[in-house]
C-alpha positions in Angstrom: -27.3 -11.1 -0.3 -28.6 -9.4 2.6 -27.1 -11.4 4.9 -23.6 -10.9 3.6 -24.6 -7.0 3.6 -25.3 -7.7 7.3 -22.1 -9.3 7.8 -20.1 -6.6 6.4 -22.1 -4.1 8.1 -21.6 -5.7 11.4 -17.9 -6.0 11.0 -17.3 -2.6 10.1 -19.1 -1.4 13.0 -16.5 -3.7 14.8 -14.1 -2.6 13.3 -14.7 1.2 14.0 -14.9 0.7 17.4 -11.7 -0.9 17.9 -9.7 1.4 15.9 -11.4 4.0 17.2 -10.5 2.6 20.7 -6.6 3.0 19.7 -7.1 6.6 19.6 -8.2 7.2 23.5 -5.4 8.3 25.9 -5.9 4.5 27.7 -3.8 2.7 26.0 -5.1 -1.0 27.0 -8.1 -0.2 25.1 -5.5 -0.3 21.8 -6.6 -3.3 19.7 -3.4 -5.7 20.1 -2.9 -8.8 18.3 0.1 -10.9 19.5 1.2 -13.5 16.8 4.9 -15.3 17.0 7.9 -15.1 14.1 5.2 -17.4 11.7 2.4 -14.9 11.6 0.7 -17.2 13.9 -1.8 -16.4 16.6 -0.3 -16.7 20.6 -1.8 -15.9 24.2 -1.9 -12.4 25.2 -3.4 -10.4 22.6 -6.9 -9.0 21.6 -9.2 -12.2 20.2 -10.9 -10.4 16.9 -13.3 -12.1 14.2 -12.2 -13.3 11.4 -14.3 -10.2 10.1 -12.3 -7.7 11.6 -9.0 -9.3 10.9 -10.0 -9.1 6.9 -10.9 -5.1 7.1 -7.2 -4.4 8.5 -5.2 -3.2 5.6 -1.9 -4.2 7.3 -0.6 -7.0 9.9 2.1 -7.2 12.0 4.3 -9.6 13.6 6.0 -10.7 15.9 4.1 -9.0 18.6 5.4 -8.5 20.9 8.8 -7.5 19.5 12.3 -7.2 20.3 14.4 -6.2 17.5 12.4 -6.1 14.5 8.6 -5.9 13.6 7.0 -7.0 10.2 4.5 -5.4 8.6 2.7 -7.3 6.2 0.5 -5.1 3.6 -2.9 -6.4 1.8 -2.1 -4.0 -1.4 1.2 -3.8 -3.1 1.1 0.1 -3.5 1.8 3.4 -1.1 1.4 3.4 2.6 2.2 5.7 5.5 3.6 4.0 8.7 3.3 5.8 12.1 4.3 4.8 15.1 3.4 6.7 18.1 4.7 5.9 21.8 1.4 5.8 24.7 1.9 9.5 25.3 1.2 10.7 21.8 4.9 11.0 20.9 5.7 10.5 17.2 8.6 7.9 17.1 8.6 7.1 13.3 6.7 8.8 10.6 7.7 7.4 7.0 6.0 6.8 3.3 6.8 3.3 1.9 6.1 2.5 -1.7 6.5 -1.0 -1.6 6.8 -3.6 -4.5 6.6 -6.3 -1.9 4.0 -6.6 0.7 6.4 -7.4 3.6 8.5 -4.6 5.7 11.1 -4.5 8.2 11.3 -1.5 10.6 14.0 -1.9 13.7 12.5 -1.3 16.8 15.6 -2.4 18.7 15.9 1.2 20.1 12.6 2.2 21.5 12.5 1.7 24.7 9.9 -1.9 26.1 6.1 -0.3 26.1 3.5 -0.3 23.9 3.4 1.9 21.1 0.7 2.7 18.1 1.4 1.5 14.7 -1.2 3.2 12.2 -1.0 2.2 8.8 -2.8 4.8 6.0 -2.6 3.5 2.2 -4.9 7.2 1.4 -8.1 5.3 1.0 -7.7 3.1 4.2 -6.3 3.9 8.2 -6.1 0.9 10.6 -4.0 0.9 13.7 -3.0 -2.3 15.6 -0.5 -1.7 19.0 2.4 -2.9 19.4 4.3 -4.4 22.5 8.2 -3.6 22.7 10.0 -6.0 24.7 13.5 -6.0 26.2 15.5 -9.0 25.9 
């Protein structure tokens, strides 16, 4: 038992500094996972435990993006999606009560960059970045 206390408590800590890291000015310091159409892993992006991955309440793919960006939920209940260009800029700002745990949101017109995608469910924030691409 304690060791799985230890675990969480490690992973946590983890996790705290890498969200925490999204919210410097630097925006390389954002914790960026880059995963293809399938949900699966590529080359490119932040390598996280399996820990960390777990305590995110939201995932996202494909990252990078070009026209449209997933966001795939843990909970099937109320969440708040912003998404914030590198200079603080609020670019979309919107409450989803979603049935399903899958959304769309079109990112076709933001310009290529990275951008901040924090997702808050009330009891829960975690904030992954996301790479815009042009085609």
């Amino acid at each position: 038992m304690k060791k799985i206390a230890s675990y969480l408590i490690m992973a946590t800590m983890i996790l705290s500094v890498a969200l925490i890291a999204c919210d410097k000015p630097d925006d390389d310091e954002c914790l960026c996972l880059f995963v293809n159409s399938m949900g699966m892993p590529i080359e490119g992006g932040d390598i996280i435990s399996d820990e960390v991955r777990e305590a995110l309440i939201f995932m996202m793919y494909p990252n990078p993006a070009y026209e449209v960006v997933y966001l795939i939920f843990k909970t099937a209940d109320s969440h708040t999606v912003t998404i914030t260009n590198v200079n603080g800029k609020v670019l979309l700002d919107q409450s989803f009560d979603v049935d399903t745990e899958t959304i769309a949101i079109n990112v076709s017109t933001y310009p290529a960059g990275k951008y901040r995608v924090t997702v808050n469910n009330g009891k829960q924030k975690s904030t992954l970045c996301l790479v815009k691409k042009e085609r």
